[in-house]
N, C-alpha and C positions, 0 to 999 in steps of 0.2 A: 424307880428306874428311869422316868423321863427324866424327873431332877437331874441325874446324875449325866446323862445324854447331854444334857442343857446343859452343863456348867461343863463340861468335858469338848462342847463345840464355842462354848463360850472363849473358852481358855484357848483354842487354837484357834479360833479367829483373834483373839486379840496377838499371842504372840507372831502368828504370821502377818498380824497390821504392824507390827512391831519390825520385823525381820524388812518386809517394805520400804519401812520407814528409814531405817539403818540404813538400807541400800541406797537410797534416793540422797542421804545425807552425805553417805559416803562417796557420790558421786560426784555432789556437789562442791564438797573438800577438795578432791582430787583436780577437779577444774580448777576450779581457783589456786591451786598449788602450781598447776600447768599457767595458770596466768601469770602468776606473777614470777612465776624460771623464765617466763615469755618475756616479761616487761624488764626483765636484769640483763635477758639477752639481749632487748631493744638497745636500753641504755649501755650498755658497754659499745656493741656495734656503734652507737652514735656519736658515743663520747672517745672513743681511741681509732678507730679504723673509719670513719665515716663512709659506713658498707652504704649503696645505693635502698632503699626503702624497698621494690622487688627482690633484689637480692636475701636482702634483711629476710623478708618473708618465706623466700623460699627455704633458708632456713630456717626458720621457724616449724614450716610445715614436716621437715621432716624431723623434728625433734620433741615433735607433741605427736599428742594422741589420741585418739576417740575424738568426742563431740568437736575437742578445739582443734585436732587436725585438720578435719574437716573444715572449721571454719578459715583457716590460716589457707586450708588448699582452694577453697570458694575465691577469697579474696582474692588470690594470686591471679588467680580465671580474671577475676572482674577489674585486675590492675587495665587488663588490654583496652579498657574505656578512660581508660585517665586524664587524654584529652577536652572528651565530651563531660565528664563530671571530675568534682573533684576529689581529693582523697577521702579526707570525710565523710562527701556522700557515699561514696562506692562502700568503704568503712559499713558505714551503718546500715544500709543497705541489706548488705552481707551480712551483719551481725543480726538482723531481724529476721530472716529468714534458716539463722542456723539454731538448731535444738542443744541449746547450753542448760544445763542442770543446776542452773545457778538464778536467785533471787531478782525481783525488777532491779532492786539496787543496787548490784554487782552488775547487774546488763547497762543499767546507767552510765557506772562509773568506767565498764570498759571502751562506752560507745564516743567516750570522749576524748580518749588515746587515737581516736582516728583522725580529731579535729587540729591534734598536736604533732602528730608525726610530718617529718619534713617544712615545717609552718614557723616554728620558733629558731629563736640562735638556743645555741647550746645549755647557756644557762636557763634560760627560760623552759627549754626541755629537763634541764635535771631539775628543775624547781617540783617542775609538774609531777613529773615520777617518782621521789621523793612522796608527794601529797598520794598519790594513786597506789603506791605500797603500802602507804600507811592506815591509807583510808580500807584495802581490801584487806 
């Protein structure tokens, strides 16, 4: 009878570490799909309309969701220092303090779209975007 107890909690600990796990991954997926509709938005906005980089953002923020809402609506906050730091930092900044359900090296590789934004001529931005789709 304990056997059976035992292998009966065994079983529902592991499928609910499982279900967990799903979750956490599904999470993960779903950021990253939010990122990179982000990064198509960037590039189009930069490459046909040359929207201003707040503007950009604020769009952004209302076209995402969850975790990267949040973050897009952080940043927007922390454009108003743009003088005293620069995009980048404020960028990174921001992205270190926001709860993204995504790997150090997807945090990496977004934290370097901040170093890019408004910084290059156009080509050099599509070069990058280009590498940062393909890489995520």
């Amino acid at each position: 009878m304990i056997r059976v107890i035992g292998g009966a909690l065994l079983l529902c600990g592991s499928i609910l570490s499982g279900w967990i796990a799903a979750g956490r991954l599904d999470a993960r997926v779903g950021t990253i799909r939010q990122m990179l509709a982000a990064i198509q938005t960037i590039r189009r906005e930069l490459a046909f309309s040359l929207t201003s980089v707040p503007c950009m953002i604020e769009r952004l923020e209302t076209q995402t969701k969850g975790p990267l809402h949040l973050f897009f609506n952080r940043f927007q906050t922390a454009l108003h220092q743009l003088g005293a730091k620069s995009m980048g930092e404020l960028w990174n900044e921001t992205l270190q303090k926001a709860e993204l359900p995504i790997q150090p090296e997807e945090r990496n590789l977004f934290a370097t779209l901040g170093e890019v934004l408004g910084r290059y001529d156009g080509e050099g931005q599509e070069t990058y975007f280009s590498f940062l789709t393909e890489e995520l």
